[in-house]
N, C-alpha and C positions, 0 to 999 in steps of 0.2 A: 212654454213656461207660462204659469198663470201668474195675475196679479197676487196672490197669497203668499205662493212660493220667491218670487221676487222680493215682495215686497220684506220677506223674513231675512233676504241675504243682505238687503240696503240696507233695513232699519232694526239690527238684531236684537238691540234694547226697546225696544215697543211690541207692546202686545198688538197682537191679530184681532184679536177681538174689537181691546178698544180703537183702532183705527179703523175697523168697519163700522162701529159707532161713531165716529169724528166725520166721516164720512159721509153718513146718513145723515147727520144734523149738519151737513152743507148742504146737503141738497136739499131740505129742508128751510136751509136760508139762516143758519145759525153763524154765528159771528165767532172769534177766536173767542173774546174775554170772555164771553158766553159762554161756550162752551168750557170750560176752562174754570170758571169759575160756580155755574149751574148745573152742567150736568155729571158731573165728578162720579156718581154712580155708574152712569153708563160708557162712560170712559177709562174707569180705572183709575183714576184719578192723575190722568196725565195733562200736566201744567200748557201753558202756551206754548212754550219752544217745540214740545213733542208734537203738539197740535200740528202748527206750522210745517214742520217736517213731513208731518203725514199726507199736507197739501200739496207739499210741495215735491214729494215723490208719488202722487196721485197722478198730478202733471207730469212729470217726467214720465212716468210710465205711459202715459194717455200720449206725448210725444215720440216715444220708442213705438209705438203701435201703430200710430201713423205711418211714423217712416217707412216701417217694415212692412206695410201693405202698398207703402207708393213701390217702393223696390220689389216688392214681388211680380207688379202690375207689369210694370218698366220690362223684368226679363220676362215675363207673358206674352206682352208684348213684341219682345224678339223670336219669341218663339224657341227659347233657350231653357225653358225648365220643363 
């Protein structure tokens, strides 16, 4: 599953788009109020709490990802997959 398709099941009221934009402007070094309040064009005009959410299943995901490559390792490792 990719992050898009996930992310459309977690966060079904939030556009795709503007959370690849909210996205971009953290890696960028953008701040919530900032965004939120400055970039409202290329966001869609989603407030803080959508923002925050977006961050906060960026992480979640970026920890599902993880886990799922240690546990793949782990049965590699055994020689079981």
């Amino acid at each position: 599953m990719t992050y898009d398709k996930w992310f459309c099941i977690e966060q079904p009221d939030i556009n795709i788009n503007g959370a690849f934009a909210v996205l971009e402007l953290c890696k960028e070094g953008a701040t919530i109020p900032f965004i939120s309040r400055y970039r409202k064009e290329k966001t869609g005009n989603l407030n803080e709490v959508e923002i925050q959410k977006i961050i906060d299943s960026k992480e979640k995901w970026d920890k599902i990802i993880t886990r799922q490559s240690f546990i793949i390792d782990a049965i590699e490792k055994q020689n079981k997959l």
